[in-house]
VOMAR-710958 format. One line per field, with one value per residue (C-alpha): residue number from 0; y, x, z. Coordinates in nm, 3 decimals. Example, Ala and Ser with C-alpha at 12.3 -4.5 7.8 and 13.67 -1.06 7.14 Angstrom:
VOMAR-710958
k (0 1);
north (-0.450 -0.106);
east (1.230 1.367);
up (0.780 0.714);
END
This chain:
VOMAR-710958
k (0 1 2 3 4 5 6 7 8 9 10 11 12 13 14 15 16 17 18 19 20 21 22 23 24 25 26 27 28 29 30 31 32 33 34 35 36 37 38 39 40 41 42 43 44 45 46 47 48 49 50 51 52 53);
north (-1.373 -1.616 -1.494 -1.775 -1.593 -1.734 -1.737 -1.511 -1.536 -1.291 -1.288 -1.008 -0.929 -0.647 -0.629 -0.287 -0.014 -0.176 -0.392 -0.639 -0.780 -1.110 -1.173 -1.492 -1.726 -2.095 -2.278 -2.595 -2.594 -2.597 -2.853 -2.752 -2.639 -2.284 -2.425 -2.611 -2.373 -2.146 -2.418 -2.459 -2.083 -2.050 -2.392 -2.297 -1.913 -1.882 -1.777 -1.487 -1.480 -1.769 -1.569 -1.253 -1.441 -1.649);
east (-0.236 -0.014 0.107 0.363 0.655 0.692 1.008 1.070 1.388 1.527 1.658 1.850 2.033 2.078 2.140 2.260 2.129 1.836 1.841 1.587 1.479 1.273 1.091 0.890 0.725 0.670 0.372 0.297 -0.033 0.090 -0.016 0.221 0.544 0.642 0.766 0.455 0.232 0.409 0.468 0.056 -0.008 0.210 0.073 -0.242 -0.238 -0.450 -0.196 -0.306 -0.122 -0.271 -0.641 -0.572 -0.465 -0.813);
up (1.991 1.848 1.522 1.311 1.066 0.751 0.627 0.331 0.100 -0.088 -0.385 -0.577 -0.897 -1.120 -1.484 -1.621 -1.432 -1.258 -0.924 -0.914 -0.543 -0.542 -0.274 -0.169 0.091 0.081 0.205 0.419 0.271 -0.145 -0.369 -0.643 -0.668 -0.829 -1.085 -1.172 -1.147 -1.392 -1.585 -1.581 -1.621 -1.968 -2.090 -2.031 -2.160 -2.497 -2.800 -2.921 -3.230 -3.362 -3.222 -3.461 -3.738 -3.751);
END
């Protein structure tokens, strides 16, 4: 059984008295990068301020 790794980074930081750890994996097989993608989620998110004011 031939099982690849993926390499996973790690990012941390803490602000005040909370640590935050980040932690993510690439793919080969993406066809956007992470920025793009939440770049696509937030432009494409309904406002909902302009929603409850109709």
């Amino acid at each position: 059984m031939d099982k690849r790794i993926k390499p996973i980074r790690l990012s941390i930081g803490w602000r005040d008295d909370t640590i935050y750890v980040i932690e993510y994996a690439t793919s080969e097989n993406a066809k956007e990068t992470a920025y793009e993608k939440i770049k696509r989620l937030i432009m494409n998110e309904p406002i909902t301020f302009e929603k409850q004011a109709s």
